[in-house]
N, C-alpha and C positions, 0 to 999 in steps of 0.2 A: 450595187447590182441587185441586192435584196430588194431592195426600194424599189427599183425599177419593176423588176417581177412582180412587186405587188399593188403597182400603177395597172400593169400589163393584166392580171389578172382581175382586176376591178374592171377595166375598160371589156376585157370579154363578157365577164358576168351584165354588164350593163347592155353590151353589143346581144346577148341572145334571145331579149325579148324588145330591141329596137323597131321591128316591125309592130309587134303589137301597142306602144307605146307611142308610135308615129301614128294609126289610126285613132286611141283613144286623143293625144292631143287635136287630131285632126276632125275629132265627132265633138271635142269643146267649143272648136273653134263653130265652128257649125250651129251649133247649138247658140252662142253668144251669138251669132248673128244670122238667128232667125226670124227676126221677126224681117228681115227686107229679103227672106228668099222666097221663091215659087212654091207655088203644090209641086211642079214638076220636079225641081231642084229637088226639095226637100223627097221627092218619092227617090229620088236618084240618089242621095245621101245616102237615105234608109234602108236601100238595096242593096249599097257598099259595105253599109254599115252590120247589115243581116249578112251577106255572102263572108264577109271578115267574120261575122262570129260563128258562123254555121263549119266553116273551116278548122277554126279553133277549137270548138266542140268534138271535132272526128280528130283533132290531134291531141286533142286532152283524152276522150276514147281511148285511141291507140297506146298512148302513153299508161292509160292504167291496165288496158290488158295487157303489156308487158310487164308491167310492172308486176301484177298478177301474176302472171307467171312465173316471175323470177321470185316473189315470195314465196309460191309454192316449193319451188327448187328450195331455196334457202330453208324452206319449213323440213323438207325431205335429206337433206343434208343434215340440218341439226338432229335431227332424228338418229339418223346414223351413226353420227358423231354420238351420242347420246347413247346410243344401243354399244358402238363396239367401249365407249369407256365404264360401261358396266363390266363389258367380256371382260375389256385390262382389269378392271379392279376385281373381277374373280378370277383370275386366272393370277394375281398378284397375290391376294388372299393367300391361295390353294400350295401357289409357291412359299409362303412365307410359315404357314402350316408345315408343307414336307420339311421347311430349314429346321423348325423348332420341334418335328418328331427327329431329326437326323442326331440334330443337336442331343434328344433328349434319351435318345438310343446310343449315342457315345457315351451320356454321364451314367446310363444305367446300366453300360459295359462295365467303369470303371468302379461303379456298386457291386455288381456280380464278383467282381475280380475280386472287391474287400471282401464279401460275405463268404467269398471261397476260401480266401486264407483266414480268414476269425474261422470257420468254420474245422479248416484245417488245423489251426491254432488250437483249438476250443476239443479237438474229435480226441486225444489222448487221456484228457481228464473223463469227455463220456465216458469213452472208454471202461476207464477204471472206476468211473458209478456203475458201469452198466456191469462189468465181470464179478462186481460185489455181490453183485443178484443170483450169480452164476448161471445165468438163462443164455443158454444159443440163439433163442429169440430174441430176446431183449437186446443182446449184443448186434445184430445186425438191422433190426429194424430202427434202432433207437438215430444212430446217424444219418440215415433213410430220411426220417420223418424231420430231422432236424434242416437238412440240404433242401427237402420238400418245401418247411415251410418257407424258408429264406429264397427258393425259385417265387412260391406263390405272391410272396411280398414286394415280388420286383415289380409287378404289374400296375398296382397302384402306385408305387413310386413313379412309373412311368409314367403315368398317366396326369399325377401329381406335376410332373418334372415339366410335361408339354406346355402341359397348361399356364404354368408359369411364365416358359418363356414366350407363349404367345402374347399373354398380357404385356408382359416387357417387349414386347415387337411394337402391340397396337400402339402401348406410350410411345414409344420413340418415332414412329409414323407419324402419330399426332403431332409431338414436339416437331418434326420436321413439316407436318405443314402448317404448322400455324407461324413456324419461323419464313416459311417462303408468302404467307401471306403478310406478313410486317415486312 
C-alpha cells in the first residue's frame, strides 16, 4: 500500500505541471518541423506560444505574491514566538531567583536559629567576663552588641547563600539542556 501511495504521489507531482509540459513538447515539435511551416502557421504557433507564457507569467506573479505574503506572516510570527520566549525565559529567570532567595531565607532561618542558641549558649560566660568589670554598662550592652553583630552577619550569608544556589540552578539548566539537545 506504501508503494502504491508513492506511485500515487509521483503521478500527481508529474500531473501538476502536465499542461505546461504538453506545450513545451508541443513548441519542440514545432520547432523540429519548421522549416515546411508557413509565416502564417508559425505567427499562429508563436501567438500560442506568447498567450501560454504570458499566462504563466501572472501565475507565477500570483504565486509569489502569495507566497510574499505568507513569508511576511511567517516573518511576523517568528517574531512573536521570538518575543514571548524571551518573556518565558524571564519570567523563568525571575522565578528561579524567587526559588533560590526562598530557598536561601530558609537556610538563613535555620543560621539565625544556631546563632541564637550559641548565643544563648555563649551569654552566661559574657556574663561572668562582663560582672568581673562590675559595670551596669558593660553588663547590658556587651550581649547587645554581641546578638547585633550575629543579626548583621546574617545578611551577607544571605546574600552569599543566594548566590550559590543560583549558580547551582543555571548548572543544572544547563546540564538539562544540553541533555535534551543529545
Amino acid at each position: 500500500m506504501k508503494v502504491r501511495n508513492k506511485e500515487k504521489e509521483k503521478d500527481d507531482k508529474n500531473l501538476v505541471f502536465e499542461k505546461e509540459q504538453n506545450i513545451l513538447q508541443h513548441s519542440q515539435k514545432v520547432l523540429e518541423e519548421s522549416e515546411s511551416l508557413s509565416k502564417i502557421k508559425w505567427a499562429s504557433e508563436y501567438e500560442t506560444l506568447m498567450s501560454s507564457y504570458a499566462q504563466l507569467l501572472n501565475e507565477t506573479k500570483l504565486l509569489t505574491s502569495v507566497s510574499d505574503r505568507l513569508q511576511n506572516k511567517l516573518n511576523k510570527a517568528n517574531d512573536q514566538i521570538a518575543k514571548k520566549n524571551a518573556e518565558l525565559q524571564e519570567t523563568i529567570d525571575e522565578l528561579t531567583k524567587a526559588k533560590a532567595s526562598r530557598k536561601a531565607g530558609t537556610i538563613i532561618l535555620l543560621i539565625a536559629i544556631g546563632f541564637f542558641l550559641f548565643s544563648e549558649l555563649i551569654d552566661p560566660y559574657v556574663m561572668a567576663l562582663v560582672n568581673a568589670t562590675d559595670s551596669l554598662f558593660h553588663s547590658m550592652i556587651v550581649p547587645f552588641l554581641i546578638k547585633g553583630v550575629l543579626v548583621v552577619v546574617l545578611k551577607p550569608i544571605e546574600s552569599f547563600v543566594e548566590d550559590r544556589l543560583l549558580k547551582l540552578a543555571q548548572k543544572q539548566k544547563k546540564k538539562e539542556q544540553e541533555a535534551a539537545i543529545a
